[in-house]
N, C-alpha and C positions, 0 to 999 in steps of 0.2 A: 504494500500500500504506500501511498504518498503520501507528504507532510499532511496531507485537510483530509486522509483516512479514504482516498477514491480507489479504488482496486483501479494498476497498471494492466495494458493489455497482455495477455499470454505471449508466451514468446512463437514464432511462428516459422516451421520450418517447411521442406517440400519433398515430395514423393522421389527418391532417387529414380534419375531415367527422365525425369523433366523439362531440365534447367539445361542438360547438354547429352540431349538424346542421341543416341546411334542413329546412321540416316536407314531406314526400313525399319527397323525393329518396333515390333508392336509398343501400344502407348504404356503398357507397364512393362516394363522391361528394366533387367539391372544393363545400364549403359557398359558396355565389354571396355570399348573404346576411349569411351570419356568419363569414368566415375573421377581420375584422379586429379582431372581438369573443374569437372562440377564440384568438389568439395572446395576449389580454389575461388569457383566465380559465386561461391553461397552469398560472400559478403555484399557482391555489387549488386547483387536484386536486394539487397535490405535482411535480407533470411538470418535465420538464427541458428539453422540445423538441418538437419536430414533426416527419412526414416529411407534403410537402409532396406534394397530388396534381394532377394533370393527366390528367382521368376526359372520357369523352363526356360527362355531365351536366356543366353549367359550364362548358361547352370556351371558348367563345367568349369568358366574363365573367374570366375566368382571368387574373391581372395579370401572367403570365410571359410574355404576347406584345409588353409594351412595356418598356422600358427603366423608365418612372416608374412605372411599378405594381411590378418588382423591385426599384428604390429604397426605394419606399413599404413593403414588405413586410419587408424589410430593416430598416428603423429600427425598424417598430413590434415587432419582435422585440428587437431590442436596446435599447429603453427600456423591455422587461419583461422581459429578462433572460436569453430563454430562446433555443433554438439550433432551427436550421431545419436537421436531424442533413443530411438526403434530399432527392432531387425524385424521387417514384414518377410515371415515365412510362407510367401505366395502360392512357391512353388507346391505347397498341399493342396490349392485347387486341383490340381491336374494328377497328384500322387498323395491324396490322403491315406494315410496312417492303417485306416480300417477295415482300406479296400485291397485287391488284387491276392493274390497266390502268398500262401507263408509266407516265400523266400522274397517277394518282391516287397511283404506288408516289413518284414526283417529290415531287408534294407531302405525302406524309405522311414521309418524309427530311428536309423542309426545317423540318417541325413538331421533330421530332427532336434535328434538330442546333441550333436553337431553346433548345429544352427544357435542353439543354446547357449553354449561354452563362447562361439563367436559373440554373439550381442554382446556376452558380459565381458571377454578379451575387447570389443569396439567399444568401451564404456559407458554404451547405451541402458536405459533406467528400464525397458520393458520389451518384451520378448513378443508378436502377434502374431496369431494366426488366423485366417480368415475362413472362416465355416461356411459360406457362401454358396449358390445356387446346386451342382451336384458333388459339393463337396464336404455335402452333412449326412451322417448315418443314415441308412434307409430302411431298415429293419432293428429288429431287438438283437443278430448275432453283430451288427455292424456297430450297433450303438455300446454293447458291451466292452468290442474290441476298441472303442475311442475312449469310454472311462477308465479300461485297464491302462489305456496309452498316457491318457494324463493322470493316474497315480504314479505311474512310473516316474512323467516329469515334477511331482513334488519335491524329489530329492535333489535333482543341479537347482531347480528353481530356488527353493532353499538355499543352497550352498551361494548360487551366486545372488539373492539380493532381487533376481529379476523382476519386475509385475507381470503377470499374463495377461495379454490381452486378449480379448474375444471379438472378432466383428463378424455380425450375424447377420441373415435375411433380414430387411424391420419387420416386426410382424411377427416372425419366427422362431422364437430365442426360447430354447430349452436348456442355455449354459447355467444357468442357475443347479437346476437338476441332475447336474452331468458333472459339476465344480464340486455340490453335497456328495454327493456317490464317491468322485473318486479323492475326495479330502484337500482339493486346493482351497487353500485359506485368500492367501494374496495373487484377487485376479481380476482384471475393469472387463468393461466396456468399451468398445468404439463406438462412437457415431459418427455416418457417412450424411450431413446431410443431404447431398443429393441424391443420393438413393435411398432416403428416406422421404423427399418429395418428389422421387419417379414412381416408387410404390405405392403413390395418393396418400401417403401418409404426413400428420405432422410432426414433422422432427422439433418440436420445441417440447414436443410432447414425450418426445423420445429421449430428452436430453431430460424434464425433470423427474421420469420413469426411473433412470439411471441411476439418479440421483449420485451417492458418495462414490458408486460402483466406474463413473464413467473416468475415464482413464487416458483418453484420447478423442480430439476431433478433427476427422476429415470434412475439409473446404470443399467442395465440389457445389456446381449448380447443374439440373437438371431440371426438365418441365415433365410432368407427368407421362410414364412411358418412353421418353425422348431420352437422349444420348446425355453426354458429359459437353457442357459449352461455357464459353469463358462464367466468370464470376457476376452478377445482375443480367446476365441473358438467358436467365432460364426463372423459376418458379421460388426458390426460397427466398424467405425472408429472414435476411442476412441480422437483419437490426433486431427482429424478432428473438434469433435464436442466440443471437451475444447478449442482450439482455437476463433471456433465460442463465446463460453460463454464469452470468454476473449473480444473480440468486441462488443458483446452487453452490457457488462457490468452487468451481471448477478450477484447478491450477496447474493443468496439465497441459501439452504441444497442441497445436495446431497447425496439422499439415494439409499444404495447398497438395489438391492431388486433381489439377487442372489443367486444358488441353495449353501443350509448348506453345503453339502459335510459330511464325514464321522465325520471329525474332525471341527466342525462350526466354533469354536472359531478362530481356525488357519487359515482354510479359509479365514476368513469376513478378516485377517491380511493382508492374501497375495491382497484380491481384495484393502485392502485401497494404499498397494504399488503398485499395478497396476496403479492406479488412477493418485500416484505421479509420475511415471515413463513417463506417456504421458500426465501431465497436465503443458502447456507451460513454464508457469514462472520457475520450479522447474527444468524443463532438463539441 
């Protein structure tokens, strides 16, 4: 807070793969090419951090499978200043945990618990996985195999400090259920509001539902059913939903996870003044 007690705004970082995206590479993507140029140019769009991805695209080139590629990742963040908030473990969209053949569900656990060790070597405060469209339990043998997956990860979660995050379908959300079962204590919430206002849903609704649990918020706009487009060209109500953050007391990142545009760098500038423009304290 500031001297006359106003809550300052959150610090606001952006989706790695953004700010200095490979030229094809789908729109979430860890950049192969350019991550160690993007952790350099964080500071000229205004940003304050990164969440850190681990997508199929890059899988393999990804520096979180060796201890010196986490080291290396690590300094170049912190001789530009800026904070690696996340590790978005994406890559479970496409290779959840729960799913495929023993030896395949084996090794994508080992990827996982991986993933883990990495966040807390990148000095990152919280570890996410996204539960998302087909990549939630789909029966009682799948849903079993996901609560034995995360008792397993009680124990590094534990050891390293991490928060778990959860980002769900809106609407959807059985991690409550699933967090009781398999004994995780320390574990949020994301909310996406744009995909919480493409699902006709209100996300201000969804942030005071959250309440202490919410842990993270992605910036995205979208209009009902419609795509991802810059920040005021789509349906939420930006001013709505920072107000809300402001009552619940929300003190977590907020990452833009918004389309590059021709010029990224300039872009990710104008969405962080957008941010300031309708975030309460600062009008």
């Amino acid at each position: 807070m500031d001297a006359g007690g106003a809550r300052s705004m959150n610090r606001i970082g952006i989706m790695q793969g953004r700010l200095i995206p490979d030229p094809g590479a789908p729109l979430q993507a860890f950049p192969v090419q350019g991550w160690r140029q993007e952790l350099a140019e964080l500071r000229s769009a205004g940003l304050d951090g990164i969440e850190w991805v681990v997508t199929e695209y890059g899988l393999e080139e990804n520096p979180v499978w060796n201890d010196a590629g986490v080291a290396q990742a690590r300094r170049l963040a912190a001789d530009q200043g800026v904070a690696i908030f996340s590790l978005c473990f994406d890559w479970f969209q496409q290779a959840p945990t729960f799913r495929g053949t023993a030896g395949e569900a084996r090794r994508r656990r080992e990827r996982l618990f991986r993933c883990v060790a990495a966040a807390a070597g990148l000095g990152a405060r919280a570890f996410l996985i996204p539960l998302l469209g087909q990549a939630v339990p789909a029966d009682p043998v799948e849903e079993s195999a996901w609560v034995d997956c995360l008792s397993a990860l009680t124990v590094p979660l534990r050891e390293t400090g991490l928060l778990l995050l959860i980002e769900s379908d809106p609407g959807a959300d059985r991690t409550a259920d699933w967090m009781r079962r398999a004994g995780v204590v320390h574990w949020g919430e994301v909310c996406d509001l744009g995909n919480w206002t493409a699902a006709g849903l209100d996300p201000v609704k969804g942030i005071a539902a959250a309440g202490g649990r919410l842990g993270e918020i992605h910036l995205k706009d979208r209009r009902p059913g419609g795509p991802n487009v810059p920040l005021g060209a789509g349906a939420v109500d930006f001013s709505a939903c920072f107000e809300q953050l402001v009552r619940s007391g929300f003190s977590g990142p907020m990452i833009l996870e918004t389309p590059p545009g021709i010029e990224p760098i300039r872009s990710a500038g104008q969405f962080r003044e957008f941010v300031e423009r309708h975030w309460p304290c600062l009008k």
